[in-house]
CHARMM-style PDB file with segment names, atoms N, HN, CA, C and O in Angstrom:
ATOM      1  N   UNK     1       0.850  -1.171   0.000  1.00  0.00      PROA
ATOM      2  CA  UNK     1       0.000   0.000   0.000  1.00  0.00      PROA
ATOM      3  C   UNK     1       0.905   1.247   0.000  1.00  0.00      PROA
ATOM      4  O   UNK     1       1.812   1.429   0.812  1.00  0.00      PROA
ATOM      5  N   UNK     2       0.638   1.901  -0.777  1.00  0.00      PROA
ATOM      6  HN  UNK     2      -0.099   1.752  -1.437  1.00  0.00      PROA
ATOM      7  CA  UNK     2       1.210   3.252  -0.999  1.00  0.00      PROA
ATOM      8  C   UNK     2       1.109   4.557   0.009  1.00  0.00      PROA
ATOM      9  O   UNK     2      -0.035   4.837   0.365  1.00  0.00      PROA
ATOM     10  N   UNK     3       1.755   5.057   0.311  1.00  0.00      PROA
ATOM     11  HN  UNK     3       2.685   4.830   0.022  1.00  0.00      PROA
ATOM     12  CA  UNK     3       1.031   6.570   1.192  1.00  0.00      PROA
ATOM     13  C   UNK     3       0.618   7.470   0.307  1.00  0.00      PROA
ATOM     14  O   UNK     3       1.125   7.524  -0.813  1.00  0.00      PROA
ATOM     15  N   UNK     4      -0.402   8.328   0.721  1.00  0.00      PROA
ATOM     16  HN  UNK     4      -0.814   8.284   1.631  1.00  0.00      PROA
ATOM     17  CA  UNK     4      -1.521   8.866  -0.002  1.00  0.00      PROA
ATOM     18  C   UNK     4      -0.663  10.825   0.334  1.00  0.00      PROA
ATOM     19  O   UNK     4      -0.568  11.562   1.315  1.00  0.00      PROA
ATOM     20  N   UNK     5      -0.191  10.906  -1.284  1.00  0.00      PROA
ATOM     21  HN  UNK     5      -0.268  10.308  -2.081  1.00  0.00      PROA
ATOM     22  CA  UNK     5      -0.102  12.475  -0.955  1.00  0.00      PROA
ATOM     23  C   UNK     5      -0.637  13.662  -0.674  1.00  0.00      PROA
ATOM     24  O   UNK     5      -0.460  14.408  -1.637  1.00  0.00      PROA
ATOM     25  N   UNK     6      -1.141  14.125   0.093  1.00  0.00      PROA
ATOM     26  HN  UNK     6      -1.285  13.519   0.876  1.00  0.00      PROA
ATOM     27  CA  UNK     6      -1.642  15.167  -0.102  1.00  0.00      PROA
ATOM     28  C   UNK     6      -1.322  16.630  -0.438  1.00  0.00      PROA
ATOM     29  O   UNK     6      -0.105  16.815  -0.457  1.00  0.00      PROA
ATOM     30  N   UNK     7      -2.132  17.854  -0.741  1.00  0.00      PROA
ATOM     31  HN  UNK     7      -3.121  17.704  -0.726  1.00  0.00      PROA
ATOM     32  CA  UNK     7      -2.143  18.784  -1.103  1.00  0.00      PROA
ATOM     33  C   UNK     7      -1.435  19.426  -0.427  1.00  0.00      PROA
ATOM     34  O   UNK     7      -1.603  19.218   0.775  1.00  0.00      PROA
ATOM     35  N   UNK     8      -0.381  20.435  -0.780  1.00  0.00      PROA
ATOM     36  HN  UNK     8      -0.244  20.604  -1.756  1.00  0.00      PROA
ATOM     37  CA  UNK     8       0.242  21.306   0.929  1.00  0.00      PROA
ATOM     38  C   UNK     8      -0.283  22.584  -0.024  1.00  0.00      PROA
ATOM     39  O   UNK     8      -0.503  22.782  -1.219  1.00  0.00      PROA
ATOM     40  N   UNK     9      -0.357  23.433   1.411  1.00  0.00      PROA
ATOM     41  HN  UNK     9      -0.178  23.273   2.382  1.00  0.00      PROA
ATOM     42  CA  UNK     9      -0.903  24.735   1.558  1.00  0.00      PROA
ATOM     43  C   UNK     9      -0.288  25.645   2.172  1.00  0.00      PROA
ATOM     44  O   UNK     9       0.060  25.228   3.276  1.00  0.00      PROA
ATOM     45  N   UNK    10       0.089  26.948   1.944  1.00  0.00      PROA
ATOM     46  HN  UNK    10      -0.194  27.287   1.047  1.00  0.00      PROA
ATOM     47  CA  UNK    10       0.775  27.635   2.512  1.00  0.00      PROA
ATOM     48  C   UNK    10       0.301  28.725   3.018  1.00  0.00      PROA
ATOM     49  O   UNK    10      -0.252  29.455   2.196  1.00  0.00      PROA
ATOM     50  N   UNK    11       0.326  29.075   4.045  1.00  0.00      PROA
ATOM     51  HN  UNK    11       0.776  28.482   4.713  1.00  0.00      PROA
ATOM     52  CA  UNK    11      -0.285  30.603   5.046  1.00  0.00      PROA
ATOM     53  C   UNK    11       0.515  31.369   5.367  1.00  0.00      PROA
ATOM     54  O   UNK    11       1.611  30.855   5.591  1.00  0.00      PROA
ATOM     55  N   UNK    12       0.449  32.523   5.510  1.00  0.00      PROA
ATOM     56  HN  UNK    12      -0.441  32.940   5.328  1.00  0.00      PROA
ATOM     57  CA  UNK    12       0.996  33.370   6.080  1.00  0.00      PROA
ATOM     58  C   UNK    12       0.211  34.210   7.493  1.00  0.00      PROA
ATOM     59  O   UNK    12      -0.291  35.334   7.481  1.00  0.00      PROA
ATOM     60  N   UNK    13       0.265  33.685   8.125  1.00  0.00      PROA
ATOM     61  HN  UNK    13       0.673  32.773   8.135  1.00  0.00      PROA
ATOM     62  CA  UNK    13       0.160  34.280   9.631  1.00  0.00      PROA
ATOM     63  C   UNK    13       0.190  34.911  10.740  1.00  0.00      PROA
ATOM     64  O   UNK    13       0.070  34.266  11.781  1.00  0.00      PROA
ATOM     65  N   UNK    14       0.332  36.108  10.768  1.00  0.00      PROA
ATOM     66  HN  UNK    14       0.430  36.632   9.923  1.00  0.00      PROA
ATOM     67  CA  UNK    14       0.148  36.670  11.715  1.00  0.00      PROA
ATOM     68  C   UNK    14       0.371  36.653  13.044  1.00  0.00      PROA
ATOM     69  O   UNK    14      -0.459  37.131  13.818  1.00  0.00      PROA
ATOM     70  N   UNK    15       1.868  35.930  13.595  1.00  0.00      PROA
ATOM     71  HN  UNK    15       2.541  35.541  12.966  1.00  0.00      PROA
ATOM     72  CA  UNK    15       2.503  35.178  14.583  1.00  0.00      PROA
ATOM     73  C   UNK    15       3.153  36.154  15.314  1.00  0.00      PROA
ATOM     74  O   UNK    15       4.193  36.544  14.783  1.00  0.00      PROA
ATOM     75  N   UNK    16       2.833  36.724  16.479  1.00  0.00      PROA
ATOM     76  HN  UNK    16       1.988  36.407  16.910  1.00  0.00      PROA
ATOM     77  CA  UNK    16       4.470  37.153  17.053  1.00  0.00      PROA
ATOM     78  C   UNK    16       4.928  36.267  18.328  1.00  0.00      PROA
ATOM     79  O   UNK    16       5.834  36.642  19.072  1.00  0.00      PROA
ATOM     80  N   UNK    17       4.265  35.138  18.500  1.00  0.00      PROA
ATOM     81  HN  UNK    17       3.528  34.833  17.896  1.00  0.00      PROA
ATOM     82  CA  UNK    17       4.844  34.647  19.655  1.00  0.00      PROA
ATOM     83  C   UNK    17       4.692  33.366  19.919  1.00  0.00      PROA
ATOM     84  O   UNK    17       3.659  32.916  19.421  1.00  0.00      PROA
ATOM     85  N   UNK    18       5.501  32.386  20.678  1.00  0.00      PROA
ATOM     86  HN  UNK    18       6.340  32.751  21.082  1.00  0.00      PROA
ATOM     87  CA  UNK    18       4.970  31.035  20.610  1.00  0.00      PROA
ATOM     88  C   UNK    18       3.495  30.712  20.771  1.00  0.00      PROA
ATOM     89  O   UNK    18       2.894  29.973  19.990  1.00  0.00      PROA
ATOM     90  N   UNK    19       2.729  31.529  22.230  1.00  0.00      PROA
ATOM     91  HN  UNK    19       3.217  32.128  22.864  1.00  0.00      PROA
ATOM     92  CA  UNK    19       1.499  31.088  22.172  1.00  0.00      PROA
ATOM     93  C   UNK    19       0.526  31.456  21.275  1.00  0.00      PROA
ATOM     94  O   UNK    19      -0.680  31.424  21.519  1.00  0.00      PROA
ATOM     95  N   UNK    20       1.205  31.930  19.871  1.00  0.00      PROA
ATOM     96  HN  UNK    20       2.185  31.956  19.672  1.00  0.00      PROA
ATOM     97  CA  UNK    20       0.338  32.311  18.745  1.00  0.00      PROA
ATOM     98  C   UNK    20       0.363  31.176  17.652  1.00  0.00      PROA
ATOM     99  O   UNK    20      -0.596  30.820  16.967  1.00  0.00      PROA
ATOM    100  N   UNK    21       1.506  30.731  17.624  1.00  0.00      PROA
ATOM    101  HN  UNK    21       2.286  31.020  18.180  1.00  0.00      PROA
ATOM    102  CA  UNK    21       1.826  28.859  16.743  1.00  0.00      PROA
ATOM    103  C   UNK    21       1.301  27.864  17.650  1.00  0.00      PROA
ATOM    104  O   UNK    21       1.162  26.749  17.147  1.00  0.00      PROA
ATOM    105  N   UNK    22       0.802  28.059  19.508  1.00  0.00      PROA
ATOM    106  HN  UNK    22       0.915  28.965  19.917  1.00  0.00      PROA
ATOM    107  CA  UNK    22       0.185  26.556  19.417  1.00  0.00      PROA
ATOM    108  C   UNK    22      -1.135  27.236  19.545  1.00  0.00      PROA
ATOM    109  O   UNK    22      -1.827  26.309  19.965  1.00  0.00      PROA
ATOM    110  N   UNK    23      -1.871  28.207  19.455  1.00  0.00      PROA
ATOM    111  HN  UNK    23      -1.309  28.961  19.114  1.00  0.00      PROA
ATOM    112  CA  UNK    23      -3.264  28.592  19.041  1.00  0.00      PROA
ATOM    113  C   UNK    23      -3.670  28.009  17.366  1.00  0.00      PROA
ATOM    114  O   UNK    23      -4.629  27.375  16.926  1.00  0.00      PROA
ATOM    115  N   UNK    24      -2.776  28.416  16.915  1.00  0.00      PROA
ATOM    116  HN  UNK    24      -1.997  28.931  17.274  1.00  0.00      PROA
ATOM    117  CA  UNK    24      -2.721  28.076  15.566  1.00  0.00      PROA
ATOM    118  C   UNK    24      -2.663  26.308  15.596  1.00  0.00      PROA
ATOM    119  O   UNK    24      -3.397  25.811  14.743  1.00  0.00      PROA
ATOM    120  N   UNK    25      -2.131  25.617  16.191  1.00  0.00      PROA
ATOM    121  HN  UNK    25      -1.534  26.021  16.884  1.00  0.00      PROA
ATOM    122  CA  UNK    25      -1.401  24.008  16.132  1.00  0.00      PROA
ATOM    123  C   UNK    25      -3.034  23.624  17.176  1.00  0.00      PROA
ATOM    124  O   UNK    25      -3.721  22.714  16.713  1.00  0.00      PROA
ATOM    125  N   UNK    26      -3.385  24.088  18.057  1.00  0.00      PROA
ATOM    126  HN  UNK    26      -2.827  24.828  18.433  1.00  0.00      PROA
ATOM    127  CA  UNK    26      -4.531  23.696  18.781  1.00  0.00      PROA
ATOM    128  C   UNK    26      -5.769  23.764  17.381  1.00  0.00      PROA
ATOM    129  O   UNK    26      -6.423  22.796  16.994  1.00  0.00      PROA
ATOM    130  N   UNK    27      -5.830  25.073  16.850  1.00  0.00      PROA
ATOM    131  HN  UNK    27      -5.298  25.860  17.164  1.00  0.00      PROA
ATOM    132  CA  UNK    27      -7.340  24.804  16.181  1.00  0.00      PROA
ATOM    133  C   UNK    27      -7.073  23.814  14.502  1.00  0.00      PROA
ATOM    134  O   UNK    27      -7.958  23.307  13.813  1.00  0.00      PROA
ATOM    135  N   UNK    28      -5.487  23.813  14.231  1.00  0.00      PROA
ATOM    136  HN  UNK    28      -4.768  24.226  14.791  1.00  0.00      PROA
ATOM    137  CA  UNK    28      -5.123  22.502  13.254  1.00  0.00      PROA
ATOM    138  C   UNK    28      -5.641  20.662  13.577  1.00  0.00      PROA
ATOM    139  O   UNK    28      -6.103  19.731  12.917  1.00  0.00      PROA
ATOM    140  N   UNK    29      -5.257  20.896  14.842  1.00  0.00      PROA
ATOM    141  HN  UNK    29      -4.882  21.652  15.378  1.00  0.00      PROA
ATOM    142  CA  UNK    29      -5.310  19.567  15.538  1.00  0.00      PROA
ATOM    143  C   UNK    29      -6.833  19.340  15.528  1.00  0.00      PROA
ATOM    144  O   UNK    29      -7.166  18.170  15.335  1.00  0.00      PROA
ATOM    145  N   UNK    30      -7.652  20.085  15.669  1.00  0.00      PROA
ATOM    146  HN  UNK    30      -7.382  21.035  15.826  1.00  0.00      PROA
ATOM    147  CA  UNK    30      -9.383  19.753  16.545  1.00  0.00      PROA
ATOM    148  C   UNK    30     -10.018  19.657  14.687  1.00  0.00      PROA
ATOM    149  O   UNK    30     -11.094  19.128  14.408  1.00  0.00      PROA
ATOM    150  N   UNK    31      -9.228  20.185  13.799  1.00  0.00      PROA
ATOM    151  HN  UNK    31      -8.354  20.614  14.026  1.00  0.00      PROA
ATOM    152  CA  UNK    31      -9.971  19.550  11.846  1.00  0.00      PROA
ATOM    153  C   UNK    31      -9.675  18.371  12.048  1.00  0.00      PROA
ATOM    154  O   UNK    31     -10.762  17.794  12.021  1.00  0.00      PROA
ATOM    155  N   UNK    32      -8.803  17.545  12.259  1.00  0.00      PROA
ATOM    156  HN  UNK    32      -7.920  18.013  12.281  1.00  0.00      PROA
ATOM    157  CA  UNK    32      -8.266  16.373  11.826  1.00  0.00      PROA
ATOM    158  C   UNK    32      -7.643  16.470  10.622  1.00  0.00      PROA
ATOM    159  O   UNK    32      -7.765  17.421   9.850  1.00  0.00      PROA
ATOM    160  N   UNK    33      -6.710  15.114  10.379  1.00  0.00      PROA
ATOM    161  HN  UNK    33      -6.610  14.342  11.007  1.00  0.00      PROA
ATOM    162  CA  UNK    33      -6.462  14.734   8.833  1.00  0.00      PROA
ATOM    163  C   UNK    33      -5.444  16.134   8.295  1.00  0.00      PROA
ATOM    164  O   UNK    33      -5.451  16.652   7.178  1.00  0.00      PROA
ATOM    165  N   UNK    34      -4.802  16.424   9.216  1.00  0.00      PROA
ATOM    166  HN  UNK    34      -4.796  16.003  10.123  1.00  0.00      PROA
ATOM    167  CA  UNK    34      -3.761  17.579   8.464  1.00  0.00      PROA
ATOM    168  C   UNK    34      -2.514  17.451   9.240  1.00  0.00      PROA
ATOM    169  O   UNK    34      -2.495  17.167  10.437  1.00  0.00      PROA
ATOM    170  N   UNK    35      -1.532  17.657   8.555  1.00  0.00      PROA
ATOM    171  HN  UNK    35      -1.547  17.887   7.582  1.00  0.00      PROA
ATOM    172  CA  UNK    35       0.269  17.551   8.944  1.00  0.00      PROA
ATOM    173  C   UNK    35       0.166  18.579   8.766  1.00  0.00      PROA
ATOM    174  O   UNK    35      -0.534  19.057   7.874  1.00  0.00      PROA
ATOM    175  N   UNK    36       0.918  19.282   9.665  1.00  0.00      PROA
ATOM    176  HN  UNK    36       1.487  18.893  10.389  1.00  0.00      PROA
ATOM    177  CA  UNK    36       1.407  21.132   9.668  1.00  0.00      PROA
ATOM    178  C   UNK    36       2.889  21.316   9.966  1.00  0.00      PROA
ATOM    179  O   UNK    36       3.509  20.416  10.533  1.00  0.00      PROA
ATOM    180  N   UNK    37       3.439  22.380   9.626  1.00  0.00      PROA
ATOM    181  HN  UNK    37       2.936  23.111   9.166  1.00  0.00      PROA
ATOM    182  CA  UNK    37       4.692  23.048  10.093  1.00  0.00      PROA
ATOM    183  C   UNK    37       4.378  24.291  10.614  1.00  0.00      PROA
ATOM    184  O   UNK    37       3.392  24.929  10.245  1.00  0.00      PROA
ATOM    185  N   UNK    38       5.212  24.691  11.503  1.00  0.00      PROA
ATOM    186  HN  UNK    38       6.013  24.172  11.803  1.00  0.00      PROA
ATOM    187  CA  UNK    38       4.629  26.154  11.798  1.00  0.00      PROA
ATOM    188  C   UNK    38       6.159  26.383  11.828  1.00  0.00      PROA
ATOM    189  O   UNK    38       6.974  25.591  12.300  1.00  0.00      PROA
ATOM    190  N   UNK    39       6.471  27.739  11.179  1.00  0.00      PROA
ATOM    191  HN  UNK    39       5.809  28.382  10.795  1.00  0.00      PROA
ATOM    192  CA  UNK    39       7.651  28.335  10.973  1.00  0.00      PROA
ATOM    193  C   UNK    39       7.396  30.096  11.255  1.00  0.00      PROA
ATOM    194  O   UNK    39       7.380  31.097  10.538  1.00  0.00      PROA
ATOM    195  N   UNK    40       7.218  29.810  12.697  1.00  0.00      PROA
ATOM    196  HN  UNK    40       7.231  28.997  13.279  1.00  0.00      PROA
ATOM    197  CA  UNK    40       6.973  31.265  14.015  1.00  0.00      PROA
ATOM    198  C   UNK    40       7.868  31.957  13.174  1.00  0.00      PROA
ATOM    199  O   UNK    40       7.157  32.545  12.360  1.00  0.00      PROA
ATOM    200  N   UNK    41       9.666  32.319  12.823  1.00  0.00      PROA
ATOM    201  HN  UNK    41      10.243  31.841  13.484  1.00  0.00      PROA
ATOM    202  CA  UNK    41      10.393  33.361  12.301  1.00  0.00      PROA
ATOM    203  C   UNK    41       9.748  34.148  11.416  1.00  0.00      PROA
ATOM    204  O   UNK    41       9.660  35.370  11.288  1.00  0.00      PROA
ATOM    205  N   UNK    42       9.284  33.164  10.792  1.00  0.00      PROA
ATOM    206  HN  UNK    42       9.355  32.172  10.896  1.00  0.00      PROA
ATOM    207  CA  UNK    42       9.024  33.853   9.251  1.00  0.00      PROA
ATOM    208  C   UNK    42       7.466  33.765   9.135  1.00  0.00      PROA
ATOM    209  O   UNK    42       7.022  34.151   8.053  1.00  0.00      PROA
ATOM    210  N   UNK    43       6.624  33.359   9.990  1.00  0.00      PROA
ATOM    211  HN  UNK    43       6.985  33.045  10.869  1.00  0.00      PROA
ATOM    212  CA  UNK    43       5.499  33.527  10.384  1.00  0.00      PROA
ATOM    213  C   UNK    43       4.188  33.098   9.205  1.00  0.00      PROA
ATOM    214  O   UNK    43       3.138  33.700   8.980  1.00  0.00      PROA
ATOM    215  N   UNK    44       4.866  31.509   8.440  1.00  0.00      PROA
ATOM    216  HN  UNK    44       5.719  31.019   8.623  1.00  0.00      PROA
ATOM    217  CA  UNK    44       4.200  30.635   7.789  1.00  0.00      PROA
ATOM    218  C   UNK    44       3.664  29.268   8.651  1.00  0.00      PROA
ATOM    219  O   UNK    44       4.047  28.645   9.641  1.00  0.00      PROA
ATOM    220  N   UNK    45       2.689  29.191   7.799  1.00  0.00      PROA
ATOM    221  HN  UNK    45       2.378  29.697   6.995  1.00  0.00      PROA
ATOM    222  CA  UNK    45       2.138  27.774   8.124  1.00  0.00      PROA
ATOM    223  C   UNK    45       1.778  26.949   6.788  1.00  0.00      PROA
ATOM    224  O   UNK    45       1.127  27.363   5.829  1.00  0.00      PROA
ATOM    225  N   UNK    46       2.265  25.890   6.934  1.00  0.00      PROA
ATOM    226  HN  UNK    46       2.793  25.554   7.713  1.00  0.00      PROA
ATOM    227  CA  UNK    46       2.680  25.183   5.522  1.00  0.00      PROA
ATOM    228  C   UNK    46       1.336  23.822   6.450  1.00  0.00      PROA
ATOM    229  O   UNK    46       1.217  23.590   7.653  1.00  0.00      PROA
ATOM    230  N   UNK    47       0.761  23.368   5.555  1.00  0.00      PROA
ATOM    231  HN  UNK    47       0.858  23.556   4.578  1.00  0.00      PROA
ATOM    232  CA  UNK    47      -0.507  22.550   5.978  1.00  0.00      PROA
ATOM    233  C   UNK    47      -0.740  21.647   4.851  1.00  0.00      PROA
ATOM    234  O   UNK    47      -1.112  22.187   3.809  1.00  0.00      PROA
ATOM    235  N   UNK    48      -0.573  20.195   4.856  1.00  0.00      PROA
ATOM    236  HN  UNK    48      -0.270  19.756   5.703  1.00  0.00      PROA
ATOM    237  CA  UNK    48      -0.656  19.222   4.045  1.00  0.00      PROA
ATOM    238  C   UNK    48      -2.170  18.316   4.574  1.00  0.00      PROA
ATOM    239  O   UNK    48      -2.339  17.521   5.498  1.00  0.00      PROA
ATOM    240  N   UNK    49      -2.987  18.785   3.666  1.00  0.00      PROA
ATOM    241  HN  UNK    49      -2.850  19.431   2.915  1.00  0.00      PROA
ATOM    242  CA  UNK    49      -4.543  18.611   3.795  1.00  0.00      PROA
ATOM    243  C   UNK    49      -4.926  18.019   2.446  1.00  0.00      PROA
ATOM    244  O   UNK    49      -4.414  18.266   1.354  1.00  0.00      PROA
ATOM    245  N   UNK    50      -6.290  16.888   2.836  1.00  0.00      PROA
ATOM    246  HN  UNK    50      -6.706  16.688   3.723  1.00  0.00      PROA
ATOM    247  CA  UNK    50      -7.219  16.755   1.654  1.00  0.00      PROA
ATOM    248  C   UNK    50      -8.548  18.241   1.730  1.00  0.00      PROA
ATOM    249  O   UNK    50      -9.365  18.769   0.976  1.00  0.00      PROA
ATOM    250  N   UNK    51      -8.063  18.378   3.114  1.00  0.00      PROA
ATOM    251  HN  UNK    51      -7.400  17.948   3.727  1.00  0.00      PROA
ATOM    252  CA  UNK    51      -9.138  19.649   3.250  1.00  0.00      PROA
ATOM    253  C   UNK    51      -9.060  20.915   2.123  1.00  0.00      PROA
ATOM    254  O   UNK    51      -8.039  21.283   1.543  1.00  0.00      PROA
ATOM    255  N   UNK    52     -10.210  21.389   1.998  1.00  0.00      PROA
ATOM    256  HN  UNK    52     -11.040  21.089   2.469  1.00  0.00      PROA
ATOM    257  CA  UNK    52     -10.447  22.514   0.660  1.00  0.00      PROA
ATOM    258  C   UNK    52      -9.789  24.064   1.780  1.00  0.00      PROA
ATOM    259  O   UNK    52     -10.101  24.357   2.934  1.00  0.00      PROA
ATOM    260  N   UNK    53      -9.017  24.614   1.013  1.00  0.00      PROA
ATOM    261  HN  UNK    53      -8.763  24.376   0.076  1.00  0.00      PROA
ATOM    262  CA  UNK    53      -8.396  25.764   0.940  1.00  0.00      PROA
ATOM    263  C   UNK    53      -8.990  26.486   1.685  1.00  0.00      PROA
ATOM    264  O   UNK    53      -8.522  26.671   2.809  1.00  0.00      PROA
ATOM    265  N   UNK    54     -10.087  27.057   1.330  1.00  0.00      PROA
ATOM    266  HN  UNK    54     -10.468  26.907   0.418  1.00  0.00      PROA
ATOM    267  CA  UNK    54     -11.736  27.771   2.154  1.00  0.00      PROA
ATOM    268  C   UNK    54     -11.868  27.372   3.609  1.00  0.00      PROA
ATOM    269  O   UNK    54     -12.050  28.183   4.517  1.00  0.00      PROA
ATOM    270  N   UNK    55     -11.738  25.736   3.801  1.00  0.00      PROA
ATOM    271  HN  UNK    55     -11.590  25.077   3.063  1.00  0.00      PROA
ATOM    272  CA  UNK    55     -12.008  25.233   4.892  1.00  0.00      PROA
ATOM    273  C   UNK    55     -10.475  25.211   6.047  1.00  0.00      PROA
ATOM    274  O   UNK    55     -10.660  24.877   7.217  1.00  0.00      PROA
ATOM    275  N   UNK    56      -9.495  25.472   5.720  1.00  0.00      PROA
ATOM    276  HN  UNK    56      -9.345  25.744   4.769  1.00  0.00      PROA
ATOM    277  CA  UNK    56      -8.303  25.467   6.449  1.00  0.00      PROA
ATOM    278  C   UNK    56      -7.682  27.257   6.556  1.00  0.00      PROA
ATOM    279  O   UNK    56      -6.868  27.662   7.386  1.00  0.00      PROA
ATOM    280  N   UNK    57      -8.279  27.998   5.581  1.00  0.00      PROA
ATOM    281  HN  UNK    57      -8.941  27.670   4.907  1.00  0.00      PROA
ATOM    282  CA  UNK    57      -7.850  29.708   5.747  1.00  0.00      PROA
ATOM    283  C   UNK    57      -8.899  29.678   7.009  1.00  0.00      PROA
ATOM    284  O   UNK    57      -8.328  30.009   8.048  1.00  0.00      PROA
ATOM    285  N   UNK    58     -10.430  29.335   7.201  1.00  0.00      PROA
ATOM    286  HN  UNK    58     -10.895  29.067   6.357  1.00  0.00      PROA
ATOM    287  CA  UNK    58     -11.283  29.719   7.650  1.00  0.00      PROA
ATOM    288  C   UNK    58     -11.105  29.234   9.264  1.00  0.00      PROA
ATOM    289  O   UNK    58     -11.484  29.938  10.201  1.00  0.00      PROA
ATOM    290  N   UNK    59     -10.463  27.908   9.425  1.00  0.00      PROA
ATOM    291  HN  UNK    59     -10.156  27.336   8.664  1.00  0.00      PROA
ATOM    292  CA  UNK    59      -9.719  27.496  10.719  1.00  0.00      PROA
ATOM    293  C   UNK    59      -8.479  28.212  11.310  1.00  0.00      PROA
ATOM    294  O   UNK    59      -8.178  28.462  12.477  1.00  0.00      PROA
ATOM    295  N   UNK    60      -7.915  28.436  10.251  1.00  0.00      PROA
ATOM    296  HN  UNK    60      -8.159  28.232   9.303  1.00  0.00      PROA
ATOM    297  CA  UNK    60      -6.717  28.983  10.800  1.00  0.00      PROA
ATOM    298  C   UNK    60      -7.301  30.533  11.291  1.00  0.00      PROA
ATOM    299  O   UNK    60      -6.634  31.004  12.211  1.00  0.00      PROA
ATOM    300  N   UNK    61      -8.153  31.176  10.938  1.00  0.00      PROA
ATOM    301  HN  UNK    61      -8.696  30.793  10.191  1.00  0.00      PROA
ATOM    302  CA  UNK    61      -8.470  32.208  11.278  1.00  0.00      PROA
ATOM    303  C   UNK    61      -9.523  32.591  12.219  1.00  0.00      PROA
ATOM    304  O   UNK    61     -10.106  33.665  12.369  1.00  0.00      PROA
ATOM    305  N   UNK    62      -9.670  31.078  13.025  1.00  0.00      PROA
ATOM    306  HN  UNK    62      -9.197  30.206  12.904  1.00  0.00      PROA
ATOM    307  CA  UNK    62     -10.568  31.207  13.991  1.00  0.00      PROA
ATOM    308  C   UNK    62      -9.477  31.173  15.517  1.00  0.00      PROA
ATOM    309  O   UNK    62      -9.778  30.804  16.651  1.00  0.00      PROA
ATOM    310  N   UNK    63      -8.296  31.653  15.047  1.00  0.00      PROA
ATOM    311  HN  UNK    63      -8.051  31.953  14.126  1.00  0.00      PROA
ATOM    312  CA  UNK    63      -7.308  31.988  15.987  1.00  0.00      PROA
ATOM    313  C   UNK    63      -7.473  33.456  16.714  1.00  0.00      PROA
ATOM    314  O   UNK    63      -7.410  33.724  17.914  1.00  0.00      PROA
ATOM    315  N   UNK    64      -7.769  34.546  15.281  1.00  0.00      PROA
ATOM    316  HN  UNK    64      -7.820  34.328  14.306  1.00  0.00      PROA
ATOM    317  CA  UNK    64      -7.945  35.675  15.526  1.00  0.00      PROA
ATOM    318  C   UNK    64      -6.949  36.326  15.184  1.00  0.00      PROA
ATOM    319  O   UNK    64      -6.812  37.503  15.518  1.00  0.00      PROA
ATOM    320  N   UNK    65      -6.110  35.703  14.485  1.00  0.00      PROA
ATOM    321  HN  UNK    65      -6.221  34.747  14.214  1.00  0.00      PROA
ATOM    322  CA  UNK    65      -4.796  35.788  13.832  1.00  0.00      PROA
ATOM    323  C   UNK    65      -5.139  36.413  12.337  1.00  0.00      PROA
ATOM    324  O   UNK    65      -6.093  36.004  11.675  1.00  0.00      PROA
ATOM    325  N   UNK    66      -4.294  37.393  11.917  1.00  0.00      PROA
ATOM    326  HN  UNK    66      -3.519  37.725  12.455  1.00  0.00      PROA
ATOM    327  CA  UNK    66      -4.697  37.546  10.690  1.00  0.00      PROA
ATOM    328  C   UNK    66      -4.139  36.682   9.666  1.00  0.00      PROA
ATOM    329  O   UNK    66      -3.287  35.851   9.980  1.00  0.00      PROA
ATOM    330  N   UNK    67      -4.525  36.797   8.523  1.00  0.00      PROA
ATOM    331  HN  UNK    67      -5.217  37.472   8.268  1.00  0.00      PROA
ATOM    332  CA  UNK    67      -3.825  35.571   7.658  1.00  0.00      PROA
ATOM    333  C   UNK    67      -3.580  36.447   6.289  1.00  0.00      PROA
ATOM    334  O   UNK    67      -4.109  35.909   5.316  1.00  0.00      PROA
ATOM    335  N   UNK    68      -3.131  37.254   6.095  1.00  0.00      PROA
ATOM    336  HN  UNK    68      -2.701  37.691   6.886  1.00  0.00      PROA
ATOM    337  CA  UNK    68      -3.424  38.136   4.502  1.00  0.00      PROA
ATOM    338  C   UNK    68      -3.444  37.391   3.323  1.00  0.00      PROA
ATOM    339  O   UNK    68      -4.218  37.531   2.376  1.00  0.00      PROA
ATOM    340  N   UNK    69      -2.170  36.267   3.502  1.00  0.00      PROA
ATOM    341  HN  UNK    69      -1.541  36.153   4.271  1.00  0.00      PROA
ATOM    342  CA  UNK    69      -1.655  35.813   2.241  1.00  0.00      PROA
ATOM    343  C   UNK    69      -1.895  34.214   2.677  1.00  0.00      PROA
ATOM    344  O   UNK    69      -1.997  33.764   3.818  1.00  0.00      PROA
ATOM    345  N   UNK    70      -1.957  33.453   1.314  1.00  0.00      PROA
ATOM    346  HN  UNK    70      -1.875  33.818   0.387  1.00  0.00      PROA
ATOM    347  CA  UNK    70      -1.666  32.558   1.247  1.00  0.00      PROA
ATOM    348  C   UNK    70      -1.401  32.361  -0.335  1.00  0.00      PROA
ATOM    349  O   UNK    70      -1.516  33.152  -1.271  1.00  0.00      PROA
ATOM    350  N   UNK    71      -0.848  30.486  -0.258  1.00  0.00      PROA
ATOM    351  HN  UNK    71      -0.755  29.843   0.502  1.00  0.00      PROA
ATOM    352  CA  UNK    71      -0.157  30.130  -1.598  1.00  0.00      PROA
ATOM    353  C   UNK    71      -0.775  28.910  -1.770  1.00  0.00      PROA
ATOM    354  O   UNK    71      -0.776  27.974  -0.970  1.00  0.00      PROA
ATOM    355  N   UNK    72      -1.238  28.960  -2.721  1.00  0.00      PROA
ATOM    356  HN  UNK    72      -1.238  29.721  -3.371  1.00  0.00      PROA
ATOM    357  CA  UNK    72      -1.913  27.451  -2.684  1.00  0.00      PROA
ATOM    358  C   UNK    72      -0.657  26.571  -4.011  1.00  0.00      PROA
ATOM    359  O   UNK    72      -0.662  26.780  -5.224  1.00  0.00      PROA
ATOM    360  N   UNK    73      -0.076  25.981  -3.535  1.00  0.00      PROA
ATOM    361  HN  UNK    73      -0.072  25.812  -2.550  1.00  0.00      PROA
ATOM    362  CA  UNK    73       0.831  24.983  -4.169  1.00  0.00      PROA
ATOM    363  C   UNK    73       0.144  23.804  -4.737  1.00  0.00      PROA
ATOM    364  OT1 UNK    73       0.796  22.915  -5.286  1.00  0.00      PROA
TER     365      UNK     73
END
């Protein structure tokens, strides 16, 4: 059986502090079904989802975090 690739997604976030990447890593965790990186310096979140784009900007932004940009790869 093969592993199943999924889509990665890229955010830009609105981070200035650790307890702003595990706000962000807390409301990742409670979707399910997503591998994340959080890269606090540079204040991306890279998110490997079958989840739709719409549905993971719209989580990530139930942080209260702004999100301006993203990249959909």
């Amino acid at each position: 059986m093969s592993a199943q690739i999924m889509p990665t997604h890229e955010f830009s976030v609105d981070m200035t502090c650790e307890g702003c990447s595990n706000e962000v890593s807390q409301v990742l965790n409670k979707v399910g079904e997503v591998e994340f990186d959080i890269d606090l310096f540079n204040k991306k979140v890279c998110i490997n989802s079958e989840h739709s784009m719409d549905l993971l900007l719209e989580t990530v932004g139930k942080t209260g975090k702004a999100v301006p940009f993203f990249d959909p790869k």
